[in-house]
mmCIF file of the N, C-alpha and C atoms, coordinates in Angstrom:
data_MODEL
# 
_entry.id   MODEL 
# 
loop_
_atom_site.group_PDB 
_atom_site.id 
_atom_site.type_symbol 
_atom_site.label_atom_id 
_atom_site.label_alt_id 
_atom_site.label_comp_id 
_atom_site.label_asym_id 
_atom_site.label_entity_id 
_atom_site.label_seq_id 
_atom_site.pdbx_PDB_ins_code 
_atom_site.Cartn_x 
_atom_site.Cartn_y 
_atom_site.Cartn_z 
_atom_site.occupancy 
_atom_site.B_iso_or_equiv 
_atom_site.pdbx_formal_charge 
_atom_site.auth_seq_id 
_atom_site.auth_comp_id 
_atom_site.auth_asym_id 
_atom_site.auth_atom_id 
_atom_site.pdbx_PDB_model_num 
ATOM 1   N N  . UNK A 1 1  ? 7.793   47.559  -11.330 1.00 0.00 ? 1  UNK A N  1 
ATOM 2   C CA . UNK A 1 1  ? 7.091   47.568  -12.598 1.00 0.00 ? 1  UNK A CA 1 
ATOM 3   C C  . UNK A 1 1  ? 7.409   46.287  -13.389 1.00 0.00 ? 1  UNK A C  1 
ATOM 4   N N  . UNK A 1 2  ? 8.807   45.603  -13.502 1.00 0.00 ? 2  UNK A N  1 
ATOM 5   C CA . UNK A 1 2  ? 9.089   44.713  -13.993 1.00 0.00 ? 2  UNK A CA 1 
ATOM 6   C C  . UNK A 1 2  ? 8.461   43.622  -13.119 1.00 0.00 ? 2  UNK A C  1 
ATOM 7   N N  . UNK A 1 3  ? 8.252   43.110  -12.289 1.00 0.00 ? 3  UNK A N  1 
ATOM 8   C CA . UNK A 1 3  ? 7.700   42.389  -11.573 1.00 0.00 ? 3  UNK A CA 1 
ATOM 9   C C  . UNK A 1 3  ? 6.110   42.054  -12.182 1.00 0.00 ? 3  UNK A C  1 
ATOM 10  N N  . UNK A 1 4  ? 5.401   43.350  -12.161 1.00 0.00 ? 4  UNK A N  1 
ATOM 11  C CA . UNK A 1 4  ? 4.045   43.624  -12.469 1.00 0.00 ? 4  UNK A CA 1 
ATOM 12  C C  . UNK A 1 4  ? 3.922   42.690  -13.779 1.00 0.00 ? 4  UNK A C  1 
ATOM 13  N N  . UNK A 1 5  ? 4.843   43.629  -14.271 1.00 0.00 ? 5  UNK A N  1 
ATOM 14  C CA . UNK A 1 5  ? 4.635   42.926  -15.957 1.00 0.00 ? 5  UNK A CA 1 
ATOM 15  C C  . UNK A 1 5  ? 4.627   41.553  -16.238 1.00 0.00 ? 5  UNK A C  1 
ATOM 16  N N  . UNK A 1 6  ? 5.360   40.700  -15.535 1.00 0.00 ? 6  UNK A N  1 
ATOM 17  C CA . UNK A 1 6  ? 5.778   39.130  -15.737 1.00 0.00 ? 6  UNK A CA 1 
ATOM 18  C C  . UNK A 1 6  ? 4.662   38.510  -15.323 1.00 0.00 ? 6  UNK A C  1 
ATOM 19  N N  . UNK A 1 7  ? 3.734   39.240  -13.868 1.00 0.00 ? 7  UNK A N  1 
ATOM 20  C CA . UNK A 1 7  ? 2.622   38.577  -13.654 1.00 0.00 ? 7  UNK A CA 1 
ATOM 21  C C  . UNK A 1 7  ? 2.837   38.513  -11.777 1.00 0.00 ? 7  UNK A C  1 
ATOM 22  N N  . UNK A 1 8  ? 3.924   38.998  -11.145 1.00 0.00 ? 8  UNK A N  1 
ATOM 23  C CA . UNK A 1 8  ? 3.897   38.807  -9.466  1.00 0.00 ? 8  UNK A CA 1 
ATOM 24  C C  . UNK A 1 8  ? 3.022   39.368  -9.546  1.00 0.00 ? 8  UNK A C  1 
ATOM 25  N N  . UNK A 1 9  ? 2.480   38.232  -7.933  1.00 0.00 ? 9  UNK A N  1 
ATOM 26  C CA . UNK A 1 9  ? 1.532   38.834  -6.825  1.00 0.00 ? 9  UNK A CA 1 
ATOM 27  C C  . UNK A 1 9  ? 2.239   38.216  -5.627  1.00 0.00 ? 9  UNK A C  1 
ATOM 28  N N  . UNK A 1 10 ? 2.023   39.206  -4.384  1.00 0.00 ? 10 UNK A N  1 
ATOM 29  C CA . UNK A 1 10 ? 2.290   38.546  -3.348  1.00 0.00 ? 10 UNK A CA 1 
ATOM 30  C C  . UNK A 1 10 ? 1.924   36.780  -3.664  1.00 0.00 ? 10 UNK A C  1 
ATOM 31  N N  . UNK A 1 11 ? 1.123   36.315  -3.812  1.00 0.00 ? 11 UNK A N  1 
ATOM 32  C CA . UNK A 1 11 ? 0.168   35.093  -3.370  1.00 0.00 ? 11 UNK A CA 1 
ATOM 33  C C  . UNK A 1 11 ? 1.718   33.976  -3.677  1.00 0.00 ? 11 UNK A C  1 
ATOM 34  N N  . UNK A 1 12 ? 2.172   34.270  -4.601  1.00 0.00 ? 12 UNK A N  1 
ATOM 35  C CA . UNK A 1 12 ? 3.477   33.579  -5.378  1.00 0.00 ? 12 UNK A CA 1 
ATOM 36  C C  . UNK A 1 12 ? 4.705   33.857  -4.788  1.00 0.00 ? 12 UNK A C  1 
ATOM 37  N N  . UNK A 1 13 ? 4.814   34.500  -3.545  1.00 0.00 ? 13 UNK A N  1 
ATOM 38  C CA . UNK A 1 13 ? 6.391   34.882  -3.237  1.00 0.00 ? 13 UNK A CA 1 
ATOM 39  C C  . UNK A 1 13 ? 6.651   33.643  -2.710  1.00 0.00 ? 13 UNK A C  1 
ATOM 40  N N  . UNK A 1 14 ? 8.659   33.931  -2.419  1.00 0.00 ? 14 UNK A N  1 
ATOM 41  C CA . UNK A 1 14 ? 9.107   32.916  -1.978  1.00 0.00 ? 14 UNK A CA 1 
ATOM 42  C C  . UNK A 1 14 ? 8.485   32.196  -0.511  1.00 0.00 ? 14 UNK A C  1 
ATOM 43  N N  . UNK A 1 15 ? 8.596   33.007  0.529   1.00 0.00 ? 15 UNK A N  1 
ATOM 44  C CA . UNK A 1 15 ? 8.080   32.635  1.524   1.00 0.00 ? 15 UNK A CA 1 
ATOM 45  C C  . UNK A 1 15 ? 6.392   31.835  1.323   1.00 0.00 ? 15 UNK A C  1 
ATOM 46  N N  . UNK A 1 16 ? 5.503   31.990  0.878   1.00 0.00 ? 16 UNK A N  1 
ATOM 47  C CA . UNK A 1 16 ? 4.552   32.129  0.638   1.00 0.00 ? 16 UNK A CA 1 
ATOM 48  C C  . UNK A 1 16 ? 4.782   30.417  0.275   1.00 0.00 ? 16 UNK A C  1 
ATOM 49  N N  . UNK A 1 17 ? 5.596   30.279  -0.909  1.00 0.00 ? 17 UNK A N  1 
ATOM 50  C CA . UNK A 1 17 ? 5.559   28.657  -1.883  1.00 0.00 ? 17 UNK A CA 1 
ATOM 51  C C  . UNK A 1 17 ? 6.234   27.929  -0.465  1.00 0.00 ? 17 UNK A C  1 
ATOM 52  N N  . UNK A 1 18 ? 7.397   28.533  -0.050  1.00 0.00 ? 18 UNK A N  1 
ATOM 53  C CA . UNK A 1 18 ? 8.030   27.672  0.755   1.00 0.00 ? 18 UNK A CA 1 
ATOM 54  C C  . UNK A 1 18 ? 6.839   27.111  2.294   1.00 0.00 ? 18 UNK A C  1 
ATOM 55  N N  . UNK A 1 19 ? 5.843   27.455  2.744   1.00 0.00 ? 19 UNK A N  1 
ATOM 56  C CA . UNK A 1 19 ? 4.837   27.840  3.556   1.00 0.00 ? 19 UNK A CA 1 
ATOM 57  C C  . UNK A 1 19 ? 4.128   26.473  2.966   1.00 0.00 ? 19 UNK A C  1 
ATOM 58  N N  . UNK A 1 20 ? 3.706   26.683  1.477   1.00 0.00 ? 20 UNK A N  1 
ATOM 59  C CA . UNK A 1 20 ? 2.815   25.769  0.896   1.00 0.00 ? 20 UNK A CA 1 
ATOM 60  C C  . UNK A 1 20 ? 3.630   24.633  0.855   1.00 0.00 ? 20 UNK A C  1 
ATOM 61  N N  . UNK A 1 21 ? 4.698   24.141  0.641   1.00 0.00 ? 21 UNK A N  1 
ATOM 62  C CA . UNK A 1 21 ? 5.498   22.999  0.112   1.00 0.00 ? 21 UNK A CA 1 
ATOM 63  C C  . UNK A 1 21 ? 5.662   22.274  1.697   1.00 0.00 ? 21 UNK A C  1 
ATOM 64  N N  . UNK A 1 22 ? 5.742   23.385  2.780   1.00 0.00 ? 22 UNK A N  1 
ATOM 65  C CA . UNK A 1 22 ? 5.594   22.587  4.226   1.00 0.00 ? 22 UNK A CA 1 
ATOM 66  C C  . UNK A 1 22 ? 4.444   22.065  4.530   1.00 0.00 ? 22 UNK A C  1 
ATOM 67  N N  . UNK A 1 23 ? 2.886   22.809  4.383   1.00 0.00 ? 23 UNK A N  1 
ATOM 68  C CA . UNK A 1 23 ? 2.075   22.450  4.557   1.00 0.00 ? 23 UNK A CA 1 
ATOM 69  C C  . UNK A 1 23 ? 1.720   21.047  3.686   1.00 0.00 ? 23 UNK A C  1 
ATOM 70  N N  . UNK A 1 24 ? 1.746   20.798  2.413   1.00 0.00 ? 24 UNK A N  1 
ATOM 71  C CA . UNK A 1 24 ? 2.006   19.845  1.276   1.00 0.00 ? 24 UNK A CA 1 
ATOM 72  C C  . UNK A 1 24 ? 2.843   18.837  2.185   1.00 0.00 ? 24 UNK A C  1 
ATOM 73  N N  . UNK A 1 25 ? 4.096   19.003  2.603   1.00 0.00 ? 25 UNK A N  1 
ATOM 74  C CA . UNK A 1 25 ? 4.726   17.439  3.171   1.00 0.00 ? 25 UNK A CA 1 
ATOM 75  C C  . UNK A 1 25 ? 3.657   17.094  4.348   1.00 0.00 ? 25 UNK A C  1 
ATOM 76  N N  . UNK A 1 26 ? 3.353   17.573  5.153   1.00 0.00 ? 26 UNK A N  1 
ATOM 77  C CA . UNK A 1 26 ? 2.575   17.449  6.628   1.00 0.00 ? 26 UNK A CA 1 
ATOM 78  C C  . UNK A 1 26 ? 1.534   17.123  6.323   1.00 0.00 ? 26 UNK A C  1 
ATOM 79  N N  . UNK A 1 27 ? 0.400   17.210  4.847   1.00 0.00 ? 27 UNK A N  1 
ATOM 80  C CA . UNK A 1 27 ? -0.580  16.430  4.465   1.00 0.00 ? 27 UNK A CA 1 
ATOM 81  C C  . UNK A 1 27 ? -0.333  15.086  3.822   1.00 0.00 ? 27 UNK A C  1 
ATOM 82  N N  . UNK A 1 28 ? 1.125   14.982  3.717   1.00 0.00 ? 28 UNK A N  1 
ATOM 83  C CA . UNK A 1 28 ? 1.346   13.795  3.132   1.00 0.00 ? 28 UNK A CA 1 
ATOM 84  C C  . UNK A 1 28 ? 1.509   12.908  3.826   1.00 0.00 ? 28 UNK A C  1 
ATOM 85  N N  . UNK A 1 29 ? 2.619   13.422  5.095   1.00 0.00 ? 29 UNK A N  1 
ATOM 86  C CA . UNK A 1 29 ? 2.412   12.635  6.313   1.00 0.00 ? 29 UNK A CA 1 
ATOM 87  C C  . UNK A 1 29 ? 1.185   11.805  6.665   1.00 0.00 ? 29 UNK A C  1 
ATOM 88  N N  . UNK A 1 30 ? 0.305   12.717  6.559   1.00 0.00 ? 30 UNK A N  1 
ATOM 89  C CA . UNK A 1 30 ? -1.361  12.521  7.379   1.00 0.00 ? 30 UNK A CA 1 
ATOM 90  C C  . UNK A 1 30 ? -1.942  11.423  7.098   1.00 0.00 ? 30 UNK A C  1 
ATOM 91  N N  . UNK A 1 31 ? -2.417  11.967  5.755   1.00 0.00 ? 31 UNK A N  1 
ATOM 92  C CA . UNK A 1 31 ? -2.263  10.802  4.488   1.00 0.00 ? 31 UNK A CA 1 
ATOM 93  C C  . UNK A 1 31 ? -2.173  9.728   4.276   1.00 0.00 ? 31 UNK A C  1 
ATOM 94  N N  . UNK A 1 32 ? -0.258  9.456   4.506   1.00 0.00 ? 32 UNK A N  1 
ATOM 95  C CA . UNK A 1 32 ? -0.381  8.378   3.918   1.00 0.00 ? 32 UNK A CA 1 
ATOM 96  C C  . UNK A 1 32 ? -0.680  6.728   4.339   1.00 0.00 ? 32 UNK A C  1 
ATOM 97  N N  . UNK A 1 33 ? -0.909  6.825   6.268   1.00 0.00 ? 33 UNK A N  1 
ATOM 98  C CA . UNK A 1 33 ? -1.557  5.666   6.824   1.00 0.00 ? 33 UNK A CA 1 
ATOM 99  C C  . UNK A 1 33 ? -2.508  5.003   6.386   1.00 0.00 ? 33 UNK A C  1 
ATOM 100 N N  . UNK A 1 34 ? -3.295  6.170   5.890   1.00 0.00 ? 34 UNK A N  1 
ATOM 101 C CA . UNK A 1 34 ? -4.724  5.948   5.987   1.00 0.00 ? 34 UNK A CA 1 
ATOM 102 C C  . UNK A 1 34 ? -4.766  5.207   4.052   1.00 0.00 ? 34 UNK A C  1 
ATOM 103 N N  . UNK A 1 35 ? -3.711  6.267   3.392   1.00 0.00 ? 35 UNK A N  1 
ATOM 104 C CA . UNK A 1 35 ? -3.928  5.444   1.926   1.00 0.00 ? 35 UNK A CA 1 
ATOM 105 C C  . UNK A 1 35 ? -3.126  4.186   1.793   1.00 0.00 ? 35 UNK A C  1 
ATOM 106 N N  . UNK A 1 36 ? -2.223  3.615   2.625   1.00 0.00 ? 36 UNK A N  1 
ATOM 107 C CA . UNK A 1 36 ? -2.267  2.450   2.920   1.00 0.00 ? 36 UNK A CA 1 
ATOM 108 C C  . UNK A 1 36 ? -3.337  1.737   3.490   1.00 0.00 ? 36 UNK A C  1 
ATOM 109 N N  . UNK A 1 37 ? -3.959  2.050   4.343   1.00 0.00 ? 37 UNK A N  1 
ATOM 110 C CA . UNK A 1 37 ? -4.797  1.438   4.703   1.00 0.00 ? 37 UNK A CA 1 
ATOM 111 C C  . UNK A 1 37 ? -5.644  1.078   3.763   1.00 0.00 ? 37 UNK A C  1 
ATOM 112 N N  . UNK A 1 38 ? -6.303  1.714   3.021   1.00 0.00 ? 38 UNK A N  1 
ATOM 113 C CA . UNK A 1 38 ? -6.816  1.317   1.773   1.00 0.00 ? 38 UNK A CA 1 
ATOM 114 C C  . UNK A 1 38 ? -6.926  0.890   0.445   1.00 0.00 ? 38 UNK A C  1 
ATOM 115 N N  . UNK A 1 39 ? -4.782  1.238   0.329   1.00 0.00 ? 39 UNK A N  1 
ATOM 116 C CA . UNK A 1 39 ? -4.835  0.045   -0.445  1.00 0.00 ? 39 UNK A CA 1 
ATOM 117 C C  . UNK A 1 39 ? -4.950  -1.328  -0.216  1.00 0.00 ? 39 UNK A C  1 
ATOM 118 N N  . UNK A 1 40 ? -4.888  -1.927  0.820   1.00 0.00 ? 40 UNK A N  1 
ATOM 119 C CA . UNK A 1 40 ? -4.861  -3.075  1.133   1.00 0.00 ? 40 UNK A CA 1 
ATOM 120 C C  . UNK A 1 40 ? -6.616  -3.797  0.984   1.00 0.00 ? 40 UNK A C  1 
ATOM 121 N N  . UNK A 1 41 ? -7.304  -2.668  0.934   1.00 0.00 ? 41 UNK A N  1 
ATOM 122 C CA . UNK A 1 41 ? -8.849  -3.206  0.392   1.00 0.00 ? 41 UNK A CA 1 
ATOM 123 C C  . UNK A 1 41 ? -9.139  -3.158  -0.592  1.00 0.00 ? 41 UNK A C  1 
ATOM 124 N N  . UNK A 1 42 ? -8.095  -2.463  -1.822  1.00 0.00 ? 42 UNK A N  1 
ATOM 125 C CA . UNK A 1 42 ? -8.229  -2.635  -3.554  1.00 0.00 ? 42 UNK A CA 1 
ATOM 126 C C  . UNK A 1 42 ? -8.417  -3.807  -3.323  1.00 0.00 ? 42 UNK A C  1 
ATOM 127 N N  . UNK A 1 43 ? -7.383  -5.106  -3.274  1.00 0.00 ? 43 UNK A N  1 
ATOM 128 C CA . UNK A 1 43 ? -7.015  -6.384  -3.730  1.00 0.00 ? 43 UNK A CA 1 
ATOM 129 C C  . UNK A 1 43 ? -8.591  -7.204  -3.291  1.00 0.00 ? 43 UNK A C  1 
ATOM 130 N N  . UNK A 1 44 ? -9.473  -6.786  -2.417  1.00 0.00 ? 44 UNK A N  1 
ATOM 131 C CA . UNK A 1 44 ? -10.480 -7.344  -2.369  1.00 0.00 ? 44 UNK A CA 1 
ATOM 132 C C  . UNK A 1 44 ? -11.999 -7.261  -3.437  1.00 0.00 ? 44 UNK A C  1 
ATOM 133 N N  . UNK A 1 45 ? -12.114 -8.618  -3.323  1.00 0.00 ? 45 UNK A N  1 
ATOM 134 C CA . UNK A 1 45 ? -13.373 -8.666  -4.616  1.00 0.00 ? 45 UNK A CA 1 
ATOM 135 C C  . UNK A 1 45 ? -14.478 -8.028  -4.217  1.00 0.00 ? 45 UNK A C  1 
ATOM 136 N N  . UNK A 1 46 ? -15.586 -7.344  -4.932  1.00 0.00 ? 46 UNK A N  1 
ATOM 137 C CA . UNK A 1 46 ? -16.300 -6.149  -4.674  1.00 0.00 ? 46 UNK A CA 1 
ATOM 138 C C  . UNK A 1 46 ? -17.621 -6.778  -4.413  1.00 0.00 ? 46 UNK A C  1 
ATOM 139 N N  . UNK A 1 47 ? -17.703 -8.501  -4.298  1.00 0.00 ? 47 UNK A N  1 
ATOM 140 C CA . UNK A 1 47 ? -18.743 -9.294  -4.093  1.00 0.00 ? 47 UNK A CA 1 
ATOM 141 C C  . UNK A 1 47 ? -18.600 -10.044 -2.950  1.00 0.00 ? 47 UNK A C  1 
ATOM 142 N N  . UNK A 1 48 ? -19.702 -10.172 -1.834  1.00 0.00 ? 48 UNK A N  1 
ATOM 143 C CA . UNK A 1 48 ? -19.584 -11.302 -0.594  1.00 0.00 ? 48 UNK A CA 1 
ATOM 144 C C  . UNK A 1 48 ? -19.227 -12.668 -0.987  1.00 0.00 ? 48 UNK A C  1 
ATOM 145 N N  . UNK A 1 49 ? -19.708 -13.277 -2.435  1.00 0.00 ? 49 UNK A N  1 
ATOM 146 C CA . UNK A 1 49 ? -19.663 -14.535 -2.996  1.00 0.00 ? 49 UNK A CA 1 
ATOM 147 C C  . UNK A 1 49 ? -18.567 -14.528 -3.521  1.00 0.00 ? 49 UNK A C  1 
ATOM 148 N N  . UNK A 1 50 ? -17.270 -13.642 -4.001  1.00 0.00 ? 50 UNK A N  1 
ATOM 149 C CA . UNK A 1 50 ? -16.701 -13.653 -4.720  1.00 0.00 ? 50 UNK A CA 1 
ATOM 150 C C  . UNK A 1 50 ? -15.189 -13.925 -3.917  1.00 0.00 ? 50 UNK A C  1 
ATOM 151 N N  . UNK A 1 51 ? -15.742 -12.499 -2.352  1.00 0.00 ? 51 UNK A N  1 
ATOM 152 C CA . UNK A 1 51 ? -14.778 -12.997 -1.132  1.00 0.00 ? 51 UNK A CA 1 
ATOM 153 C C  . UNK A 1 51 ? -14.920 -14.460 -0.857  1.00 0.00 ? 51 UNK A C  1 
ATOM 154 N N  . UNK A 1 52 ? -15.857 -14.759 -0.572  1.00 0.00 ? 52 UNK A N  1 
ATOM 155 C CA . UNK A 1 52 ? -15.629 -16.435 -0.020  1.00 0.00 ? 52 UNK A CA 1 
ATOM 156 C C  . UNK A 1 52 ? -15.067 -17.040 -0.751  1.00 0.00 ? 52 UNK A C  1 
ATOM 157 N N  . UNK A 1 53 ? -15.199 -17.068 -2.203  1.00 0.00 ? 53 UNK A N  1 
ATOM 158 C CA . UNK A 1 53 ? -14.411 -18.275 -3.480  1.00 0.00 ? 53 UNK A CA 1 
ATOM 159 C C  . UNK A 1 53 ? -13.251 -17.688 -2.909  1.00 0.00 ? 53 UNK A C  1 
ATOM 160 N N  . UNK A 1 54 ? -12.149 -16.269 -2.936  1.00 0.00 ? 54 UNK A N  1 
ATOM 161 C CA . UNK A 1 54 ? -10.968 -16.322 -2.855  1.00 0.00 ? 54 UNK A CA 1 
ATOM 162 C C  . UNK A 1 54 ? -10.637 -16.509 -1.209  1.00 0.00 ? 54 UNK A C  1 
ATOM 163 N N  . UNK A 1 55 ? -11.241 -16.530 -0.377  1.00 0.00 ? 55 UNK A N  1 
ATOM 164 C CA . UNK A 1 55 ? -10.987 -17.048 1.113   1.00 0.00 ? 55 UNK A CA 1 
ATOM 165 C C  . UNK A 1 55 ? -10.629 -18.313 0.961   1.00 0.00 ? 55 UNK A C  1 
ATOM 166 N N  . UNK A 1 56 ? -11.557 -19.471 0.125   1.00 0.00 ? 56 UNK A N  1 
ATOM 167 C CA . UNK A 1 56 ? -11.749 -20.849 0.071   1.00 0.00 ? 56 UNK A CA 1 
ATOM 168 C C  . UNK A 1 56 ? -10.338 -20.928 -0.634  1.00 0.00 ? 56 UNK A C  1 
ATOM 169 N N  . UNK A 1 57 ? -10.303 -20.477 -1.673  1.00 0.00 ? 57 UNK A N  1 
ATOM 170 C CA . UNK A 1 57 ? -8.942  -20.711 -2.429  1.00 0.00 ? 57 UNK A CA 1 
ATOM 171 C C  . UNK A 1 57 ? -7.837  -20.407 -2.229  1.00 0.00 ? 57 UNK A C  1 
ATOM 172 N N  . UNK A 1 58 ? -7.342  -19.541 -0.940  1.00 0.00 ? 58 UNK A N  1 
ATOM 173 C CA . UNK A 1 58 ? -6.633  -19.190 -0.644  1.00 0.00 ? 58 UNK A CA 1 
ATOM 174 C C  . UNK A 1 58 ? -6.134  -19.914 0.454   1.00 0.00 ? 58 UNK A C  1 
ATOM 175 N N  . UNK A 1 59 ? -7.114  -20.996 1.355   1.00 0.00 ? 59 UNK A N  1 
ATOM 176 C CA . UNK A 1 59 ? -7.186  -22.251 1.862   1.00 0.00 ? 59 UNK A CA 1 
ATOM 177 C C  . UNK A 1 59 ? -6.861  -23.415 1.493   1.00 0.00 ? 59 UNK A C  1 
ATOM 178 N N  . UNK A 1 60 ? -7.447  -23.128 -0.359  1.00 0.00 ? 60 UNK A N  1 
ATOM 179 C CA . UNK A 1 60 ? -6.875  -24.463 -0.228  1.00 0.00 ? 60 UNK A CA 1 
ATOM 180 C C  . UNK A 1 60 ? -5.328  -24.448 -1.071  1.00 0.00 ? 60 UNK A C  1 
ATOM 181 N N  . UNK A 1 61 ? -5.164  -23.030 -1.198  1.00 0.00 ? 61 UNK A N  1 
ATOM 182 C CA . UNK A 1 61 ? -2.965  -22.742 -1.173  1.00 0.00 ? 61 UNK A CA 1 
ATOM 183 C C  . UNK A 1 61 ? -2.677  -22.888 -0.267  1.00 0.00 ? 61 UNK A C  1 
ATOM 184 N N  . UNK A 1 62 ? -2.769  -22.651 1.397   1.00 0.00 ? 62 UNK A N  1 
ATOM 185 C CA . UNK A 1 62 ? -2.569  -22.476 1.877   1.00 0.00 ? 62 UNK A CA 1 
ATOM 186 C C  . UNK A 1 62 ? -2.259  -24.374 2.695   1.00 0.00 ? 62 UNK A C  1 
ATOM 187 N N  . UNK A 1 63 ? -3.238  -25.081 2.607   1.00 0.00 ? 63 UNK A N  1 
ATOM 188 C CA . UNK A 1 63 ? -3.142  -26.804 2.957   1.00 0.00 ? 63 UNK A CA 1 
ATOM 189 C C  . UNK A 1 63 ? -2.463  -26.746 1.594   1.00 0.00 ? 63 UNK A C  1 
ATOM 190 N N  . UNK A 1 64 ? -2.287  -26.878 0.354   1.00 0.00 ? 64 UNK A N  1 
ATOM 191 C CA . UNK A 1 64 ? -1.096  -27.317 -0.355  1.00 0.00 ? 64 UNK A CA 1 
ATOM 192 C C  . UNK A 1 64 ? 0.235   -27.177 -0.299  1.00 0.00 ? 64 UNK A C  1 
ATOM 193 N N  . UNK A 1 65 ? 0.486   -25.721 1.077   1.00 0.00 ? 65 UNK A N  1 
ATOM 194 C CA . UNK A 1 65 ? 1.947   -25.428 1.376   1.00 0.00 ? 65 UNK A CA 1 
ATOM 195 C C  . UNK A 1 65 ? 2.160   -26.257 2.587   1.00 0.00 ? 65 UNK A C  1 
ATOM 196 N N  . UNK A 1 66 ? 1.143   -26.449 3.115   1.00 0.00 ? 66 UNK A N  1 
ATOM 197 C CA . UNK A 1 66 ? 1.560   -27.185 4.388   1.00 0.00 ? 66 UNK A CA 1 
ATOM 198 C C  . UNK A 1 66 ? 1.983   -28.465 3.987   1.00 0.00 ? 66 UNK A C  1 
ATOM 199 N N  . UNK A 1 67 ? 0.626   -28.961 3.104   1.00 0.00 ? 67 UNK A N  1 
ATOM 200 C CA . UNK A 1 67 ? 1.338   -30.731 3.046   1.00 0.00 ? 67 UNK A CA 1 
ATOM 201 C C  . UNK A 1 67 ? 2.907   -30.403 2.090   1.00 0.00 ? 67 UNK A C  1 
ATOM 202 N N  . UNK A 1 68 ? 3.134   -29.485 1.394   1.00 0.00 ? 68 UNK A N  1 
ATOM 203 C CA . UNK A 1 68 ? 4.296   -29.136 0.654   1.00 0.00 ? 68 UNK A CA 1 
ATOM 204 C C  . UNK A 1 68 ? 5.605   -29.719 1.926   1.00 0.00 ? 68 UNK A C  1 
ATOM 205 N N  . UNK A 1 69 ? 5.085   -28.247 2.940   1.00 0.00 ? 69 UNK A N  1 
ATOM 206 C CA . UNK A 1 69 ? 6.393   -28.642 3.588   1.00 0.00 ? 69 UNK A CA 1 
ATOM 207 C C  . UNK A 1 69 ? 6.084   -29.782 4.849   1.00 0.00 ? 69 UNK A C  1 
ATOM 208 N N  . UNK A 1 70 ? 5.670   -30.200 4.766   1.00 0.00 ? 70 UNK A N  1 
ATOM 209 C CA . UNK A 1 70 ? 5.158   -31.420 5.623   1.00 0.00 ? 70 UNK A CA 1 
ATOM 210 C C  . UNK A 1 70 ? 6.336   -32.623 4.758   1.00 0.00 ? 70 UNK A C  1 
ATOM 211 N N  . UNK A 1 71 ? 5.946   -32.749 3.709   1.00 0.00 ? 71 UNK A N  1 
ATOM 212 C CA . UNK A 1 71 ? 6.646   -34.043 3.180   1.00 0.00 ? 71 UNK A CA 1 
ATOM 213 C C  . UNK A 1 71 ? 8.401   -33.290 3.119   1.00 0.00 ? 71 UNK A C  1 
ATOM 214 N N  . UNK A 1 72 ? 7.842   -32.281 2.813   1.00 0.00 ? 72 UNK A N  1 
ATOM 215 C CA . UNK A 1 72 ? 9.728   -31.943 2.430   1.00 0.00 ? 72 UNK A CA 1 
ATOM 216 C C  . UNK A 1 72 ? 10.415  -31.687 4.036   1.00 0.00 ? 72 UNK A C  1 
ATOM 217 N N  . UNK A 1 73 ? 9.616   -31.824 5.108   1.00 0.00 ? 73 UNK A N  1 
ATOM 218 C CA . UNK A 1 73 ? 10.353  -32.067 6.842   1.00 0.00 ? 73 UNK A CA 1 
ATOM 219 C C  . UNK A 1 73 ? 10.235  -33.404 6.873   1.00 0.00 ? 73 UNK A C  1 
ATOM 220 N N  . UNK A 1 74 ? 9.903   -34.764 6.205   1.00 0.00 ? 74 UNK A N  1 
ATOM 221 C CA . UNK A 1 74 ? 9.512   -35.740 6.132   1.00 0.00 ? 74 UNK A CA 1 
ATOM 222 C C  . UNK A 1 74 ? 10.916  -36.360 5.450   1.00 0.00 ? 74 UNK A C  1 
ATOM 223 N N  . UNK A 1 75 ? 10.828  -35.274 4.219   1.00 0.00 ? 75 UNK A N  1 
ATOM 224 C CA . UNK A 1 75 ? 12.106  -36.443 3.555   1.00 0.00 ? 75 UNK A CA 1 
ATOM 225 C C  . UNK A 1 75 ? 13.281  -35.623 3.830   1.00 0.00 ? 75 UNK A C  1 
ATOM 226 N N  . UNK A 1 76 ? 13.424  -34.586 4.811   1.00 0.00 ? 76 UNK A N  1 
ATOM 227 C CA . UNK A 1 76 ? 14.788  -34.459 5.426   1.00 0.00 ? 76 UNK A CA 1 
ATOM 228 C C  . UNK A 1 76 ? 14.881  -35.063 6.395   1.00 0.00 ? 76 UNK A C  1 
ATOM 229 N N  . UNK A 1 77 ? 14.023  -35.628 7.535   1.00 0.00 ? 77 UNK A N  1 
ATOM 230 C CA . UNK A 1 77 ? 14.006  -36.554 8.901   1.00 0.00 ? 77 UNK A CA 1 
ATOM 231 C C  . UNK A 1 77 ? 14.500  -38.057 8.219   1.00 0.00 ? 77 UNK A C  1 
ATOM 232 N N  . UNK A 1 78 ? 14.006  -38.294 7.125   1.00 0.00 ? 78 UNK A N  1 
ATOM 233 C CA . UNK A 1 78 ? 14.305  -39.641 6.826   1.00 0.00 ? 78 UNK A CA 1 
ATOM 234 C C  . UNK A 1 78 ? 15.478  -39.472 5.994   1.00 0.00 ? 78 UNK A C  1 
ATOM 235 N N  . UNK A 1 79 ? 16.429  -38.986 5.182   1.00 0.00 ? 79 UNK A N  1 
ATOM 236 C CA . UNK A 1 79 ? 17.727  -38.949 4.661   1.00 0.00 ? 79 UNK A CA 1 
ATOM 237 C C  . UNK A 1 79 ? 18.626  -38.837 6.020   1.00 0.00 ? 79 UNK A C  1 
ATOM 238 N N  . UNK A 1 80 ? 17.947  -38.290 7.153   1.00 0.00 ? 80 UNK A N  1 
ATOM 239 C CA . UNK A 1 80 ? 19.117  -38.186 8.721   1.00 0.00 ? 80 UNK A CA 1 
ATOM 240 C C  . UNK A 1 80 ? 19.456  -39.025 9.033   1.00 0.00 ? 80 UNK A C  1 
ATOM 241 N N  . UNK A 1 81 ? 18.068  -40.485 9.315   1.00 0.00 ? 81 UNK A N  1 
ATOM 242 C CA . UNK A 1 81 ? 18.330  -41.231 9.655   1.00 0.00 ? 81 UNK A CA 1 
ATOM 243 C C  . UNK A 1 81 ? 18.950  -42.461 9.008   1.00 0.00 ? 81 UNK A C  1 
# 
């Protein structure tokens, strides 16, 4: 009767939550490849024209690190010698 009153139903017993909280980790598992996977397509621009500007620009960071470390293997070869 005290039970009744507070509001139990089977649906809420222990076994029952503990059941749900397993099923809950094992969807998280499932999950979470795939919501990695898609975060990694937030960071992309939602325009074909907009991808190419940050492709291009990300090219031309990408030749500014090279000649970066190009000169800085340049002026450690030449302080060796």
């Amino acid at each position: 009767a005290m039970l009744n009153r507070v509001g139990y139903s089977p649906e809420i017993s222990h076994g029952v939550l503990v059941e749900m909280a397993e099923h809950r980790k094992d969807l998280e598992k499932k999950t979470k490849p795939i919501l990695d996977t898609l975060r990694s397509y937030q960071d992309l621009p939602p325009d074909k024209a907009l991808a190419a500007l940050a492709i291009e620009d990300k090219k031309r960071q990408f030749g500014a690190a090279e000649k970066y470390l190009e000169h800085v293997l340049h002026s450690a070869l030449a302080s060796t010698d």
